[in-house]
C-alpha positions in Angstrom: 89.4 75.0 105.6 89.2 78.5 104.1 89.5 78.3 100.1 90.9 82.1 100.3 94.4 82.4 100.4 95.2 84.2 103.6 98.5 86.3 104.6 101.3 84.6 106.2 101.1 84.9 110.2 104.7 84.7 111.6 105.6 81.4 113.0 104.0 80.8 116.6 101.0 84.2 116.2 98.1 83.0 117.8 95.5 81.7 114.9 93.7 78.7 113.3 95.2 77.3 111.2 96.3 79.4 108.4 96.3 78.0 104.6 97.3 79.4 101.7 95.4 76.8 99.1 97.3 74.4 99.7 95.9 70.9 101.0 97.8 70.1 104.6 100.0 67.4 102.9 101.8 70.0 101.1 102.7 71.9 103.6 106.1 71.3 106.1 105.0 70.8 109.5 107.4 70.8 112.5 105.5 69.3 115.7 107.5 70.9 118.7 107.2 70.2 122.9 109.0 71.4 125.2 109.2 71.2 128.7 110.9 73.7 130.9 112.4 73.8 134.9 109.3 75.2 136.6 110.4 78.6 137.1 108.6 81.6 137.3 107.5 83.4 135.6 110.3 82.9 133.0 111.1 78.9 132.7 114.5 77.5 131.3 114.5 74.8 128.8 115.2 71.1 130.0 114.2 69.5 126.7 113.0 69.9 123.1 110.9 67.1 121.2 110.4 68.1 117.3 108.5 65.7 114.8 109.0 66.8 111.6 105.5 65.9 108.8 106.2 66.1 105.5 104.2 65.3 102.6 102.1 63.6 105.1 104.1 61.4 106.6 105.7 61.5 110.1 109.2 61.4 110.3 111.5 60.3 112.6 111.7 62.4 116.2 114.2 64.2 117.1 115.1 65.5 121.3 117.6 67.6 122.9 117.9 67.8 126.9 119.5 70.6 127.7 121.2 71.4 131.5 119.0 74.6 132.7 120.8 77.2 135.1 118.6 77.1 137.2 117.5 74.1 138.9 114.2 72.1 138.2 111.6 72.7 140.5 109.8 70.2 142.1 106.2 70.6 140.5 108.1 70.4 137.0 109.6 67.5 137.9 105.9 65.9 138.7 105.3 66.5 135.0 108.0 65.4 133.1 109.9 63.3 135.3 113.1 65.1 134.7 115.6 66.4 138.2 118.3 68.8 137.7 120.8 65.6 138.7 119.2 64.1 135.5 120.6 67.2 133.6 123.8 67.7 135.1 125.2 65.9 131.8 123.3 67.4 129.2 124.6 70.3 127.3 123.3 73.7 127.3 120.7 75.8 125.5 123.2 78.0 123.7 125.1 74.4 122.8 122.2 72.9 121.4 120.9 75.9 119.8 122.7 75.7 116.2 121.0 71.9 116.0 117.2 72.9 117.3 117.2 75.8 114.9 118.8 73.9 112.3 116.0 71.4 112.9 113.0 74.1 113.0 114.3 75.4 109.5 112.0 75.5 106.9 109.0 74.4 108.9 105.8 76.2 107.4 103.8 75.6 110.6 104.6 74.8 114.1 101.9 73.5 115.9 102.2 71.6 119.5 100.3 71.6 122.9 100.3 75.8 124.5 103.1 76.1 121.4 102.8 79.8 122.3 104.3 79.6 125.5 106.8 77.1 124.0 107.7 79.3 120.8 108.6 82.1 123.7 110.5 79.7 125.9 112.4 78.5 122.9 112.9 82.4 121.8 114.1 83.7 125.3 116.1 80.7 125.7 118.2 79.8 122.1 120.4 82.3 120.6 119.4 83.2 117.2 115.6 81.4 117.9 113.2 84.2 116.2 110.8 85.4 119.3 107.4 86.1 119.2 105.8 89.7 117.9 
């Protein structure tokens, strides 16, 4: 861990792990997956996972599915399990915007599995959701 402090990257830049001095308990971590519909080459959301860590400790999770306009491809559905007939009740992205932000607020660092690809999916996809530089 660099003893430095370094400049703040926006949220989702591609870099190690940035610290400012601070030890990682002290910072507000939100743990983010999502999974999308399988299209190409720009996928629709089909749900959001967010874990929040805070002081160290893992809190509760929190997961939104959301109905895509488009339907789910089959090779999506291989990975997550999820059909467009298991979405037809969920709400949309711009309904479950307000909460997913709302959730993501405040987070110092966002980490999660490709997060880069998920911080641009959840940018293209939520109205209001900061995009990527």
């Amino acid at each position: 861990m660099p003893t430095d402090p370094q400049p703040a990257r926006p949220v989702g830049a591609p870099c190690e792990v940035v610290f400012d001095g601070r030890g990682w308990a002290q910072l507000r971590w939100a743990v983010v997956d999502v999974e999308g519909n399988g299209q190409h080459p720009d996928p629709d959301l089909v749900e959001v996972a967010v874990v929040h860590v805070i002081g160290g400790q893992i809190g509760p999770a929190r997961s939104w599915l959301i109905h895509p306009p488009r339907p789910v491809t089959w090779q999506a559905r291989r990975v997550h399990h999820l059909g467009t007939a298991d979405l037809d009740d969920a709400p949309t992205a711009a309904q479950v915007a307000p909460e997913v932000t709302t959730s993501l607020a405040g987070a110092q660092v966002v980490v999660g599995h490709q997060v880069r690809i998920d911080l641009a999916v959840l940018g293209r996809c939520l109205p209001g959701w900061p995009t990527l530089p």
